[in-house]
C-alpha positions in Angstrom: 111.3 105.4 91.6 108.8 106.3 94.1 107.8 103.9 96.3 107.6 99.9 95.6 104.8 100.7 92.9 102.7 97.5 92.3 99.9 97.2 90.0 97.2 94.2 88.6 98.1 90.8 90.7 101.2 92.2 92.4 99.7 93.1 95.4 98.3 89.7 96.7 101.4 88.6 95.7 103.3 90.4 97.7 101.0 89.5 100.9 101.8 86.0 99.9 105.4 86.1 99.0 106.5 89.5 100.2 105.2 89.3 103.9 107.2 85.7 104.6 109.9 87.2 103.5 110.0 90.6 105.7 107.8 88.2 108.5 110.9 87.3 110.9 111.8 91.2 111.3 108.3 92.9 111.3 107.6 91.8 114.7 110.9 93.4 116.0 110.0 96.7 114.5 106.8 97.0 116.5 108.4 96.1 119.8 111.2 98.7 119.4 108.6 101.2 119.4 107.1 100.0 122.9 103.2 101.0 122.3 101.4 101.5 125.3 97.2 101.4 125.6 96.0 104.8 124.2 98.6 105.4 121.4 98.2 107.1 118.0 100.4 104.9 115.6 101.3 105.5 111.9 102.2 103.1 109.6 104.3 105.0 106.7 104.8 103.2 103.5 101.8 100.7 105.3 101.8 98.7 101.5 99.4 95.9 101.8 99.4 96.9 105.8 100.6 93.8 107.5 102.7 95.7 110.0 99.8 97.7 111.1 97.4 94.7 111.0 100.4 93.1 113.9 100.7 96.3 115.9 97.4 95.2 118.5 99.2 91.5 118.6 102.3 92.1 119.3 102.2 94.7 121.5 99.4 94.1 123.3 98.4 97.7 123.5 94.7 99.5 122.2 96.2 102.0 119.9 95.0 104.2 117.4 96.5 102.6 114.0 96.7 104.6 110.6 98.4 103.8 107.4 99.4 105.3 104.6 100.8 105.0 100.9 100.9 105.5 97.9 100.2 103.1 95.8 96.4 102.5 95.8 96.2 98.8 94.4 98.5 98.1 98.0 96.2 100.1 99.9 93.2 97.8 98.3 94.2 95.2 100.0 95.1 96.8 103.1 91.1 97.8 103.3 90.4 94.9 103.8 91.2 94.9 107.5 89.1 96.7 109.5 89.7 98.9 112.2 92.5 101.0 110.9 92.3 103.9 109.1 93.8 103.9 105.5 95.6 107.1 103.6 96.4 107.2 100.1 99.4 110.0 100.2 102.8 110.9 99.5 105.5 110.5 102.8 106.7 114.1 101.2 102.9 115.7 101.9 101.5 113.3 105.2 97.7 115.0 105.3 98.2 115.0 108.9 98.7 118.0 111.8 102.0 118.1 113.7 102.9 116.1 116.5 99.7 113.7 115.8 101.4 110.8 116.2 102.6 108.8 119.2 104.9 106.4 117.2 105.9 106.4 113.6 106.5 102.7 111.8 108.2 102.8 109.0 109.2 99.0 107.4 111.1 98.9 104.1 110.5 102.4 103.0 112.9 105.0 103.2 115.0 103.9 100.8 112.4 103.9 98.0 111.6 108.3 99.0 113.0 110.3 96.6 113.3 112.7 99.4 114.9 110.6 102.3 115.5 113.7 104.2 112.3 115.2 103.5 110.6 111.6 104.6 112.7 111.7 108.1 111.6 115.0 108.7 108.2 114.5 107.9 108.2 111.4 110.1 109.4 114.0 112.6 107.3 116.7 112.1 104.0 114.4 112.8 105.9 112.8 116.3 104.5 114.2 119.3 107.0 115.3 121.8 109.3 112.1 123.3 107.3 110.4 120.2 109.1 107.0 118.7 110.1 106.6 115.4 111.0 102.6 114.5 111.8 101.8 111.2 113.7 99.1 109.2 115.7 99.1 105.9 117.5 96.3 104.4 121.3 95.6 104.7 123.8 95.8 101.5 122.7 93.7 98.5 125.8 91.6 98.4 124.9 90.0 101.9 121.2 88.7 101.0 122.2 85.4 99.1 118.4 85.2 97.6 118.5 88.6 96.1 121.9 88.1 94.5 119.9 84.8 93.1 117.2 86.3 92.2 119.1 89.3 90.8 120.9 87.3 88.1 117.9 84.7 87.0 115.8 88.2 86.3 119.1 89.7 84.4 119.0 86.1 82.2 115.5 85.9 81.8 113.9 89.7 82.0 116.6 91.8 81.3 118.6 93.8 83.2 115.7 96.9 83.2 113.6 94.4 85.0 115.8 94.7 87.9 116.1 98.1 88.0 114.4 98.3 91.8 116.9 95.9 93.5 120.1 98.0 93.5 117.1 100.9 95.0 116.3 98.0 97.4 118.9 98.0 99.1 120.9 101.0 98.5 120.6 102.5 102.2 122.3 100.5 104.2 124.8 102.5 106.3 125.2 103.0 109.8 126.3 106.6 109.2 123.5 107.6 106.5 121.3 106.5 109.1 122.8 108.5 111.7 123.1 111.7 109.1 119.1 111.2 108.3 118.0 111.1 112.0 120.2 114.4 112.8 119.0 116.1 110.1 115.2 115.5 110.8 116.0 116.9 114.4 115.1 113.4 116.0 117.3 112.0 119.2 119.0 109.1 120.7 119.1 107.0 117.5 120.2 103.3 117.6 120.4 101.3 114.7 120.9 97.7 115.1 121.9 94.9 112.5 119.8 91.6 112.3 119.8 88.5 110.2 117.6 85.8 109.7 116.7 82.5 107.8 114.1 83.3 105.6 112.7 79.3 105.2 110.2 78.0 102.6 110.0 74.4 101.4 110.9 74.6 97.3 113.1 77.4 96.7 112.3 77.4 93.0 108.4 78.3 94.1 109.4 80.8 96.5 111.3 82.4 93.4 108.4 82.4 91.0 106.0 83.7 93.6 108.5 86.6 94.8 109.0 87.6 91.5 105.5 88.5 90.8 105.2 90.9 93.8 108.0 92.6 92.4 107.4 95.7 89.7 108.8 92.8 87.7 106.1 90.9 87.5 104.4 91.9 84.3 107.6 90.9 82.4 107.4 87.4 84.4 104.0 86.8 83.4 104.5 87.4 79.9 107.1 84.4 79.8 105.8 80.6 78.9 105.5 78.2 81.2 108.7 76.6 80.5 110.4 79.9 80.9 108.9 80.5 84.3 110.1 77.2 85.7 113.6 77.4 83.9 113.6 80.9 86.1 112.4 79.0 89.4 115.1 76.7 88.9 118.0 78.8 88.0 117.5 80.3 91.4 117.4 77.3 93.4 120.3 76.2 91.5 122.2 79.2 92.5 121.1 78.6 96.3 121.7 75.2 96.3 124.3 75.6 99.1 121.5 77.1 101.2 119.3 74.2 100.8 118.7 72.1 104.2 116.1 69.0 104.8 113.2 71.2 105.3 114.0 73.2 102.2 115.4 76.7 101.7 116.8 78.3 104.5 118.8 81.7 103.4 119.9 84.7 105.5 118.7 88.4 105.2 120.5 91.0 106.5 117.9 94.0 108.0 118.9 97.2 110.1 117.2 98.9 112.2 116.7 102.2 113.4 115.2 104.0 116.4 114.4 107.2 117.8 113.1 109.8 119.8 111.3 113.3 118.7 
């Protein structure tokens, strides 16, 4: 797989259901890169581009923002916001010069590169010197209660190919891969840092049926009836029922971070 490859309605999905769910660790991931007034910023892997779209917000700085990815039906929607300057392209081939780049971002998309270590040192090759690099990845499967949820209602209503892109998902998740990437790219003073939190939305059955279609898995989910769809939404919720509070579901998602310096 190459890239989170979304196609048809998938992509305003994923700003609906996708973005609330990565919401409570995208603002982290633009502060550990500390932009200051003046910066040249990439946004690798930008998708739909809600982390570059909070770069000016949260850090408070006039940079320079450019995304890329790609998958062009994402980058449609990214368009949309102006102001930032979009790139369909492969991490493996960035179109850009070395050492453009003041600070690299890159949320939930290493792990999707066929070429991790040809991603980092991409990632390096465009930081300019004492450049950041601030990027996110998720933690092990087994510890994100809604994924293992949504993992078996797909497996009983999809079929197991359907779910092909979770075990992908979520497959980097060590401290010393990390580590082994950074090195390798020729990057310095890495840190990586482990963070949950509660991912909240009122009906957890909803949530379900909306994350699924911003998934690649939503053209099988589409296809199913009605009934089927809300059997699905259900099955979920049942299996979260022990993270279900009075405001509605409230599960914890595991996400490590990683900085460092060119």
């Amino acid at each position: 797989m190459s890239g989170y490859q979304l196609s048809g309605d998938a992509p305003e999905a994923y700003t609906h259901y996708l973005q609330p769910f990565m919401a409570p660790f995208t603002d982290e991931l633009i502060r550990d890169a500390h932009c200051s007034d003046g910066d040249r910023v990439l946004d690798v892997a930008c998708g739909t581009g809600f982390v570059a779209k909070r770069i000016t917000a949260v850090s408070g700085a006039q940079c320079k923002i450019v995304g890329l990815d790609v998958n062009e039906p994402m980058l449609n929607v990214a368009r949309q916001e102006p102001g930032i300057e979009w790139h369909l392209a492969s991490v493996a081939e960035m179109p850009f010069p070395d050492r453009s780049f003041d600070v690299v971002l890159c949320q939930q998309g290493l792990q999707y590169f066929p070429d991790r270590k040809l991603a980092m040192k991409e990632m390096a090759r465009v930081l300019a010197p004492s450049g950041r690099l601030s990027l996110n990845v998720w933690g092990a499967r087994e510890r994100q209660p809604f994924i293992v949820a949504l993992a078996d209602a797909i497996s009983r209503f999809l079929g197991s190919e359907a779910g092909e892109w979770i075990p992908l998902a979520y497959s980097l998740n060590t401290v010393e891969e990390l580590h082994s990437l950074v090195q390798d790219a020729g990057l310095k003073d890495a840190k990586v840092r482990f963070e949950t939190r509660t991912i909240r939305y009122p009906d957890a059955a909803k949530f379900a049926v909306g994350f699924i279609q911003a998934t690649p898995a939503a053209g099988l989910f589409t296809a199913l009836s009605e009934d089927d769809k809300a059997k699905f939404g259900a099955h979920v919720a049942e299996q979260l029922k022990g993270y279900i509070d009075d405001t509605g579901m409230a599960v914890p998602q595991e996400n490590h971070f990683l900085s460092a310096v060119r």
